[in-house]
MARFIPA-179269 format. One line per 2 residues: number of its first residue (from 1); their letters; for each residue x, y, z of N, C-alpha, C, O. Coordinates in Angstrom, 3 decimals. Layout:
BEGIN
NUM) A) X,Y,Z,X,Y,Z,X,Y,Z,X,Y,Z  ...
% end
This chain:
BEGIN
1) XX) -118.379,-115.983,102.197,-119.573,-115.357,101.662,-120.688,-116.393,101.627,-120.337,-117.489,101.193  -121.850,-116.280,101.965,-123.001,-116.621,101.971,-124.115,-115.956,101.480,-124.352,-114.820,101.892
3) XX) -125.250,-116.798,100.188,-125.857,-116.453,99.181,-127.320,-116.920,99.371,-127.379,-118.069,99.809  -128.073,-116.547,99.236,-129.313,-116.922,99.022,-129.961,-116.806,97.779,-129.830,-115.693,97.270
5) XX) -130.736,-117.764,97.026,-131.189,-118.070,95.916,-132.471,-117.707,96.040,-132.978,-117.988,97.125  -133.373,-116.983,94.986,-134.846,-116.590,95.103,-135.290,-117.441,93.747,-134.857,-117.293,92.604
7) XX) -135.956,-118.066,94.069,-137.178,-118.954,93.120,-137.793,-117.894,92.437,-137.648,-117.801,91.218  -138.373,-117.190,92.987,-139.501,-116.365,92.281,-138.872,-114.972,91.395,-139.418,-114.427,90.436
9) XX) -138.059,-114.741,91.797,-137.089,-113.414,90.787,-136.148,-114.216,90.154,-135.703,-113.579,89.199  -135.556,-115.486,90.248,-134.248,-115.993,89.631,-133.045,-115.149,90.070,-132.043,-115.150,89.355
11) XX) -133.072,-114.571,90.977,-131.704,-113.819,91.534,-130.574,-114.406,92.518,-131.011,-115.363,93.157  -129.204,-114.077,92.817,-129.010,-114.653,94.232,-128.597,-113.120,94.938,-128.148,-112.113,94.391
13) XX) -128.899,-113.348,96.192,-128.295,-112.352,97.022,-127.380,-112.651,97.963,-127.433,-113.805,98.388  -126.570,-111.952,98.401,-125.107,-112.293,98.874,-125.850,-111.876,100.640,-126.606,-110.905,100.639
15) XX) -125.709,-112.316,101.491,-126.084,-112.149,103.347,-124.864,-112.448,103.830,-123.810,-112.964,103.459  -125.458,-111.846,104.987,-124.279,-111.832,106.236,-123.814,-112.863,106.384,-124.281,-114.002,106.419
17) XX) -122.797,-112.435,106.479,-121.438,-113.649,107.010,-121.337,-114.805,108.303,-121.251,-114.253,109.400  -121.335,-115.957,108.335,-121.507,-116.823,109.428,-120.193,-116.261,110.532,-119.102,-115.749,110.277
19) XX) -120.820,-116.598,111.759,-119.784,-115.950,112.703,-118.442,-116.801,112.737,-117.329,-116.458,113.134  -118.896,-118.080,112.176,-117.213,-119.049,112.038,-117.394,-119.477,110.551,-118.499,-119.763,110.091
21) XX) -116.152,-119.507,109.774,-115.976,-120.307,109.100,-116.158,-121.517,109.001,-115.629,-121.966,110.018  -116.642,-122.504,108.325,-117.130,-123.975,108.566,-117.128,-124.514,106.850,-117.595,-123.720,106.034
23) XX) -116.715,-125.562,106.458,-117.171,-126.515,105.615,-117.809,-127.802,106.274,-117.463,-128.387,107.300  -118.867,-128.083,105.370,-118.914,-129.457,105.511,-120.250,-129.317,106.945,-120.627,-130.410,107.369
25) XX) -120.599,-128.623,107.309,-121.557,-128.448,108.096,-122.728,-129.564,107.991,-122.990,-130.158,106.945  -123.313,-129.739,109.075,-124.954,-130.438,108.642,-125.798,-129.407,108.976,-125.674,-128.746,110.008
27) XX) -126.765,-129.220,108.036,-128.034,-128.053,107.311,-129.163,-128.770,107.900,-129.482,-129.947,107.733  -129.829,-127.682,108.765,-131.648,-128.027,108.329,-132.334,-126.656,108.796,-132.235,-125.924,109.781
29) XX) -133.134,-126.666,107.523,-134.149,-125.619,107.712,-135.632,-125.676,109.058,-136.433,-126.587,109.267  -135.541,-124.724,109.533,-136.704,-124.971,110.761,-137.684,-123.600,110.795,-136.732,-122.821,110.854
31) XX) -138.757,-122.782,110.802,-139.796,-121.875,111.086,-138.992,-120.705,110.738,-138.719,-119.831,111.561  -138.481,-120.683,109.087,-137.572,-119.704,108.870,-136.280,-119.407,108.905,-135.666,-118.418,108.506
33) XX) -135.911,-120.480,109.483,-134.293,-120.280,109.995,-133.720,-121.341,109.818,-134.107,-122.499,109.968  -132.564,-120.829,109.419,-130.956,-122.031,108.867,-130.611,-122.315,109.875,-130.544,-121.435,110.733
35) XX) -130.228,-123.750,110.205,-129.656,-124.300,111.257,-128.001,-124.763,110.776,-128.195,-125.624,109.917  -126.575,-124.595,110.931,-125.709,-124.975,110.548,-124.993,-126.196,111.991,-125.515,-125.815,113.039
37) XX) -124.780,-126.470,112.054,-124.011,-127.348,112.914,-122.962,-128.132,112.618,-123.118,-128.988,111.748  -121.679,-127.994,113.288,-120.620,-128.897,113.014,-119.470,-127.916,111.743,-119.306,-126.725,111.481
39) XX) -119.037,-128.892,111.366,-117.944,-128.393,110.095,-117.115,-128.886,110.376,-116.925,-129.790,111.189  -116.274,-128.165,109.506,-114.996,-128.351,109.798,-113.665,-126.921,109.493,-113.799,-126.453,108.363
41) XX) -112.916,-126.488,110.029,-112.462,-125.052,110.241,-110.937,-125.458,109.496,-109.952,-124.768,109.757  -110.869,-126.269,108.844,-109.346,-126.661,107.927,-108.406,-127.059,109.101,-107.211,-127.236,108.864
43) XX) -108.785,-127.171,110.066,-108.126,-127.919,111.222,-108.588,-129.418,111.905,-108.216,-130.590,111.855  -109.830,-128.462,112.693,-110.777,-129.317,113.331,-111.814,-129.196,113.421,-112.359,-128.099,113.540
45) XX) -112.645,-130.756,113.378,-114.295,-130.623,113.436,-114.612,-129.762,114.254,-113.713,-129.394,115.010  -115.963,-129.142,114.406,-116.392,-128.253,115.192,-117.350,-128.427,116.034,-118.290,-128.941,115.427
47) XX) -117.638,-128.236,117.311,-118.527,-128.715,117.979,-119.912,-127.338,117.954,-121.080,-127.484,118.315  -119.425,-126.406,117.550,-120.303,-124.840,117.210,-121.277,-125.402,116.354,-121.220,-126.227,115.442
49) XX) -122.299,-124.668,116.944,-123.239,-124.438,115.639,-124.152,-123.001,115.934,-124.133,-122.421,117.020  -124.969,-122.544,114.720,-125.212,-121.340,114.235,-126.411,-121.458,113.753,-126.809,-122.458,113.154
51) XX) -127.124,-120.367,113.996,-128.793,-120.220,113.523,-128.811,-118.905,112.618,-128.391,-117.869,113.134  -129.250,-118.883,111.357,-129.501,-117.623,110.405,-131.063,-117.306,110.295,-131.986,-118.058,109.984
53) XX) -131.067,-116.068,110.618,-132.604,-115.330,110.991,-132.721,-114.271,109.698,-132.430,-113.075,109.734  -133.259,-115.079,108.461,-133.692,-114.838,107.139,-134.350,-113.075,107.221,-134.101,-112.106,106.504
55) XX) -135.178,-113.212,108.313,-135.867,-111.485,107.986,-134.797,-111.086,108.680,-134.500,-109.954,108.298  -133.990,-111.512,109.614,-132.501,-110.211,110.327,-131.493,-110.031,109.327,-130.789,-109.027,109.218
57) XX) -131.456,-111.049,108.605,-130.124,-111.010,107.562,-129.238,-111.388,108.929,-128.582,-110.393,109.236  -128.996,-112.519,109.871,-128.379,-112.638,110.897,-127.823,-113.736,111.245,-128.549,-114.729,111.210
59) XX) -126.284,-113.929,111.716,-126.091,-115.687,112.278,-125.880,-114.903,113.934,-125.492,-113.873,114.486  -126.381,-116.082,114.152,-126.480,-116.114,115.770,-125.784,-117.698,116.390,-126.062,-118.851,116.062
61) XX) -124.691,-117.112,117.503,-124.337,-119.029,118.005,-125.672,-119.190,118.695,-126.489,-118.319,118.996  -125.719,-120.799,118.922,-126.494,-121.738,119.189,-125.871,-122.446,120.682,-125.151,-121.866,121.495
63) XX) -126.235,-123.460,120.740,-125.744,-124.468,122.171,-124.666,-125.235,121.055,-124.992,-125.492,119.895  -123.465,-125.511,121.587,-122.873,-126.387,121.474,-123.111,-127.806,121.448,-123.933,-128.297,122.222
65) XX) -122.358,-128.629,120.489,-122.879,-130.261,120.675,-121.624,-130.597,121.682,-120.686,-129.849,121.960  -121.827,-131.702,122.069,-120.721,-132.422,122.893,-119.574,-132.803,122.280,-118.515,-132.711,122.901
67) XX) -119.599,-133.213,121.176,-118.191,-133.630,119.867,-118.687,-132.589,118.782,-119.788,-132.180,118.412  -117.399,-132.357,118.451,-117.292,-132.112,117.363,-117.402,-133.031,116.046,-116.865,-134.135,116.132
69) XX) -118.062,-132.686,114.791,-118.311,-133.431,114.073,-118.396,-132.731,112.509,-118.869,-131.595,112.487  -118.044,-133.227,111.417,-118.047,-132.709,110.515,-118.414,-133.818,109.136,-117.808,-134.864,108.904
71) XX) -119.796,-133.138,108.177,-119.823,-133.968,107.237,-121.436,-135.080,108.061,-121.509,-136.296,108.237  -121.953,-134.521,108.217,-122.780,-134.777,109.107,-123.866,-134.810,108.984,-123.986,-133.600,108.791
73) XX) -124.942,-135.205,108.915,-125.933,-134.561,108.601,-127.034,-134.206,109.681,-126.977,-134.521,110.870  -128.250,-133.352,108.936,-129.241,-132.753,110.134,-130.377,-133.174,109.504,-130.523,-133.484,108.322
75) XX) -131.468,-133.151,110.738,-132.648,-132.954,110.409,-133.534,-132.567,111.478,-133.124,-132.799,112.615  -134.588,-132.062,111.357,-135.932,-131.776,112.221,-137.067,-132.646,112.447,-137.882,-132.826,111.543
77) X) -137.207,-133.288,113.761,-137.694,-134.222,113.926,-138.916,-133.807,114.926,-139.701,-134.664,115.331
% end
């Protein structure tokens, strides 16, 4: 399950489900949209990553990284 927090009502709302399971992901926000990349699937790091489209309520895959990696971090540069 995946939640979103509203500042301005103090509410959370529960959204669509990521298409993989993942802990431990590296996060960055970009022109509206969640970027997830990496994790880890209680096996193995993940080389997947996933984009969430806030007005679709939506995860969408992305390009693959070359390694898998988990615990990671992101940013927008």
């Amino acid at each position: 399950m995946f939640s979103r927090y509203n500042t301005i009502t103090n509410q959370w709302t529960t959204l669509w489900s990521m298409n993989q399971p993942r802990a431990w992901p590296g996060v960055s926000v970009y022109d509206g949209k969640i970027y997830l990349i990496g994790g880890f699937d209680g096996s193995y790091r993940l080389r997947s990553a996933e984009v969430y489209d806030i007005d679709q309520d939506r995860w969408s895959f992305i390009s693959n990284m070359l390694v898998g990696r988990a615990g990671c971090g992101a940013a927008i540069v």
